[in-house]
N, C-alpha and C positions, 0 to 999 in steps of 0.2 A: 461529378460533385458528390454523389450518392456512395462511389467508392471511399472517398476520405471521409468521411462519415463513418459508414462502417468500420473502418481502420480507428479510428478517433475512439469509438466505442467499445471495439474491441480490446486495444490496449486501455482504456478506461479498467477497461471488465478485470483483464492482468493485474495492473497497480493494485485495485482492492481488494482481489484475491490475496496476491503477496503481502499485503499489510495486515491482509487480518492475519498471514501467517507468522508475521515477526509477533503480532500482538500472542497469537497462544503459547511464542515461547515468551512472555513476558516473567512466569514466574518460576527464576533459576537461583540458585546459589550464589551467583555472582551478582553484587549490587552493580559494576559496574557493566555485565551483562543484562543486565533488568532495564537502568536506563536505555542502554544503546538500541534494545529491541523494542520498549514503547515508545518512545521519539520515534526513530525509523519506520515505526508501522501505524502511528498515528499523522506523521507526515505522509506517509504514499497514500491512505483512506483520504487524507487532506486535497493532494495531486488527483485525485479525480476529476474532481469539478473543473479544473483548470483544461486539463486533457479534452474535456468534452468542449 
């Protein structure tokens, strides 16, 4: 049980790493680049909680 925990956490850890990565490419040239990476990386920050 102790193992899927860890795993649970770990990829936790992943998702908000990744999202806060789409969040720093937030501000681009492309408007329709700017939505696609703060939706997407405000969604995975989101997916945490659920993961855990």
């Amino acid at each position: 049980m102790k193992l899927v925990l860890i795993i649970a956490i770990a990829a936790s850890i992943c998702t908000f790493i990744a999202g806060v990565m789409h969040i720093s490419m937030v501000p681009s040239n492309n408007i329709n680049s700017t939505i696609l990476f703060l939706v997407g990386g405000l969604a995975q920050i989101f997916w945490v909680v659920p993961t855990i």
